[in-house]
N, C-alpha and C positions, 0 to 999 in steps of 0.2 A: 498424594497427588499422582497422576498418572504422568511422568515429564516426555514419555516416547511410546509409541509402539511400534513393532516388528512384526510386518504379518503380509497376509497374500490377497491382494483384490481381490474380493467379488463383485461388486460392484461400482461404478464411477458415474455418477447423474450430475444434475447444474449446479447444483449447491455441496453435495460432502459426495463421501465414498463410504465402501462399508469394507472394514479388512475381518478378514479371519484369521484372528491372533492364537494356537492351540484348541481350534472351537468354537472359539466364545468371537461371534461377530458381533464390531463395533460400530457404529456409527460416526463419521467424524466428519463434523461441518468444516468446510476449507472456503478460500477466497479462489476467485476464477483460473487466478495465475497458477498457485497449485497445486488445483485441480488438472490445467492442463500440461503441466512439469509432471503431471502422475506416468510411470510405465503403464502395459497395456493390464489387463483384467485378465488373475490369474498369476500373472509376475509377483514378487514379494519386494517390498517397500520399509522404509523407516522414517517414521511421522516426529517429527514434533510437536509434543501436544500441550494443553491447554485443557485442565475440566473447569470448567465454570457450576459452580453449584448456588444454587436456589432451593428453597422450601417444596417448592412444587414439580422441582425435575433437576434432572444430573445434563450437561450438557458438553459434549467434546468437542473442540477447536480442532483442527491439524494445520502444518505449516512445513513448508521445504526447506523453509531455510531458521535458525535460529536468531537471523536477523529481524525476522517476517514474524518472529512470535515474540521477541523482544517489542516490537513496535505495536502489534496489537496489544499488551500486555500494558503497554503506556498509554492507547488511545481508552482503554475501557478505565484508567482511573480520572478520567475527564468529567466532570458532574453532565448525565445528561446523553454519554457515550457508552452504550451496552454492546454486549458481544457482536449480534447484528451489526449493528452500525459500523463498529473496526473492521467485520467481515468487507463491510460494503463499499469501507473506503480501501481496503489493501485488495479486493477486486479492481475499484475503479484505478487505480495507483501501483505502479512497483513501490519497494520501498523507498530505494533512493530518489524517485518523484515525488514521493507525499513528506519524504523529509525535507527536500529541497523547498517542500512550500510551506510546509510551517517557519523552516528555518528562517523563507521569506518573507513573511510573516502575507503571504498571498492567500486575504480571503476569499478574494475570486474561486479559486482551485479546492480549497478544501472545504468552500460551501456549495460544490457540484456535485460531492459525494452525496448519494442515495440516501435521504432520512438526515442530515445536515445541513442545517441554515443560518444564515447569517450569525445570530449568536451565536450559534454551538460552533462554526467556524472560530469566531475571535477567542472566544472560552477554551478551543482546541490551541489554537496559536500560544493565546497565554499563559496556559497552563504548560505546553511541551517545547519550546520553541528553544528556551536555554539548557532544556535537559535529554533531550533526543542526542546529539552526540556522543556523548557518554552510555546512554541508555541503550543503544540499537548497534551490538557486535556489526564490526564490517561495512559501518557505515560512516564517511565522514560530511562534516556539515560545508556545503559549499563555501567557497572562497568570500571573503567578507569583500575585496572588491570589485565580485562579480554578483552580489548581491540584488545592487543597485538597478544595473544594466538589466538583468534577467527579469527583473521583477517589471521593468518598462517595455521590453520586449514581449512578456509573456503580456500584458494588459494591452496594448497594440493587438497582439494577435486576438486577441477574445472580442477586442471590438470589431476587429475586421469578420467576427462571426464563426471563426473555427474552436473546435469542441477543446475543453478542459486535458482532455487526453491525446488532441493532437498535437496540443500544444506542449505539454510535457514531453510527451515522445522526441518531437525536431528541437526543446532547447536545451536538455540533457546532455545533446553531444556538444554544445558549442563552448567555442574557446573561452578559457577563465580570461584573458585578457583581453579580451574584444569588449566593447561598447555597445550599446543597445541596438545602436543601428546597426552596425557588422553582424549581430546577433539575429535581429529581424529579417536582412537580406538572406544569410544562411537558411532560416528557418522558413521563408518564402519558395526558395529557393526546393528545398526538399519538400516541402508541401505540393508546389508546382511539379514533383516527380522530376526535378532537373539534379537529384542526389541520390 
């Protein structure tokens, strides 16, 4: 298996980059995040990688972080979740958002992701929701009694109309001991640009 490589952009497009490791350019599909955590083209880089192998083609993940290839590494043994699809959701997601919402068990958030619907949301929940802690280096699963609150805070805001990723982003930072409403106002609050 290839677990890293060490090499110098040449190029950085929407979906992978291609390094030149001794020569031999590689191809390496990455999520948007980083892609855009990449230095410039030309700079030299160390990937985390991922080969996914198929009958029909050899295929390379990259990843910044060890944590971000721990977590796609758990989304692909999901029945139903292919390498795509992990790509799609750790694009639409940091890590600590997309664990915070299974850990939620918030299908709302995880059936937003690109190419996941309802089912493959709950089958994603079910399948990772008690083993992501342990699974994903550097990452802890939110506080069990802020759970509750976040998860009423977060479905407020989605009905109010704002996107799956706004809302992750404003309830991330909010207090573990606050209430749904303290949680709501804050996140109002910086959505109105008043944070």
């Amino acid at each position: 298996m290839i677990a890293s490589l060490t090499g110098r952009i040449v190029v950085r497009a929407a979906d992978h980059c291609v390094l030149d490791v001794s020569g031999v350019g590689y191809r390496v599909a990455m999520s948007t995040g980083s892609l855009t955590a990449l230095p410039h083209a030309g700079d030299t880089v160390t990937l985390h990688t991922y080969l996914h192998v198929r009958p029909e083609e050899l295929a390379l993940f990259g990843f910044e972080s060890p944590a971000e290839k721990a977590l796609f590494e758990k989304l692909i043994t999901v029945s139903g979740v292919g390498p795509k699809v992990a790509l799609a959701a750790l694009s639409a997601y940091s890590v600590a958002a997309l664990t915070d919402a299974i850990a939620a068990e918030d299908v709302g958030v995880v059936s937003s992701i690109p190419g996941v619907g309802k089912k493959t949301a709950q089958r994603i929940i079910l399948d990772l929701k008690d083993r992501l802690g342990h699974a994903v280096p550097g990452v802890e699963q939110g506080t069990p009694r802020a759970g509750g609150a976040v998860a009423e805070a977060k479905d407020a805001l989605l009905a109010m109309g704002f996107s799956p990723a706004e809302v992750a982003s404003v309830l991330k930072a909010g207090e573990p001991g606050e209430d749904a409403e303290g949680l709501l106002k804050v996140a109002l609050k910086r959505l109105g640009g008043g944070a």
